[in-house]
N, C-alpha and C positions, 0 to 999 in steps of 0.2 A: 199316621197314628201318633197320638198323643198317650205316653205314659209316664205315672210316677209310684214310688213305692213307699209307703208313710208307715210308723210303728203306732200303734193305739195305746194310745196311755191314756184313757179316762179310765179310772176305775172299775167300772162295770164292765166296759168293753166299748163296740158298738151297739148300743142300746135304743130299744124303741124312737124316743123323743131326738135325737140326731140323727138317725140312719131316715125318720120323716123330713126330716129336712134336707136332708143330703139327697134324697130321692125326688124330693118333688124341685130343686134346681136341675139334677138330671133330665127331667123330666122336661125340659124350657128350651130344653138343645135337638137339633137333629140330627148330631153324631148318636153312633149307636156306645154307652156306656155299657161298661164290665166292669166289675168287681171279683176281685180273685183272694181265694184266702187257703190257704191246702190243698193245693191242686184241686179245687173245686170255682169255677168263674160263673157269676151266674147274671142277670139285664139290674144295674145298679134302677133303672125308671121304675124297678118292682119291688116292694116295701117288703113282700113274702117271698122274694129273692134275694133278698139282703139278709131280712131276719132270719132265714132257715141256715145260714152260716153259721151264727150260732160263735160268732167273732169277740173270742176274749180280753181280756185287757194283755198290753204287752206281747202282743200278734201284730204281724209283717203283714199286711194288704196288700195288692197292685190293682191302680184302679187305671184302664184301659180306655181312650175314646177314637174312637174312627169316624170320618165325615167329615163332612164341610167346615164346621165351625167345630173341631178337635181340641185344637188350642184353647179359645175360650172355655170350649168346657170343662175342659181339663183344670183349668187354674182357679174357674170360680168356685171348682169340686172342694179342691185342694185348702182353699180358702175359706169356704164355708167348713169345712171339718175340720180347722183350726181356731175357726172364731166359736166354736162349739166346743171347744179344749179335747175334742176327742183324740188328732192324733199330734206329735210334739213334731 
């Protein structure tokens, strides 16, 4: 198991136009991804499992990956949602 725990600093939050992107690299992996946010963790490959979190700005996330390729998914996640300024 791959995990890491990032703060969201974009303004908005986790917002439509990055949580589509951060889903659809998810989505490229055959670990199973999770995203956790108030004791609620929901499948990050699901655009309406992400956005039903409802992730404001200056919120703690954990984003979880298990499977074969964990690591990579893990780091491209973490990467992609920095090159997106969403979390610092």
């Amino acid at each position: 198991m791959a995990e890491f725990k990032c703060l969201v600093v974009d303004p908005v939050g986790l917002h439509a136009r990055p949580a589509t992107v951060a889903v659809n690299a998810a989505s490229k992996f055959k670990s199973e991804v999770k995203i956790s946010y108030k004791g609620r963790e929901v499948n990050m490959k699901s655009i309406m499992g992400v956005m039903s979190l409802g992730i404001p700005t200056q919120s703690e996330i954990t984003i979880t990956c298990t499977g074969e390729d964990e690591a990579q998914a893990a780091a491209t996640i973490e990467e992609i949602l920095r090159t997106q300024k969403v979390i610092g």
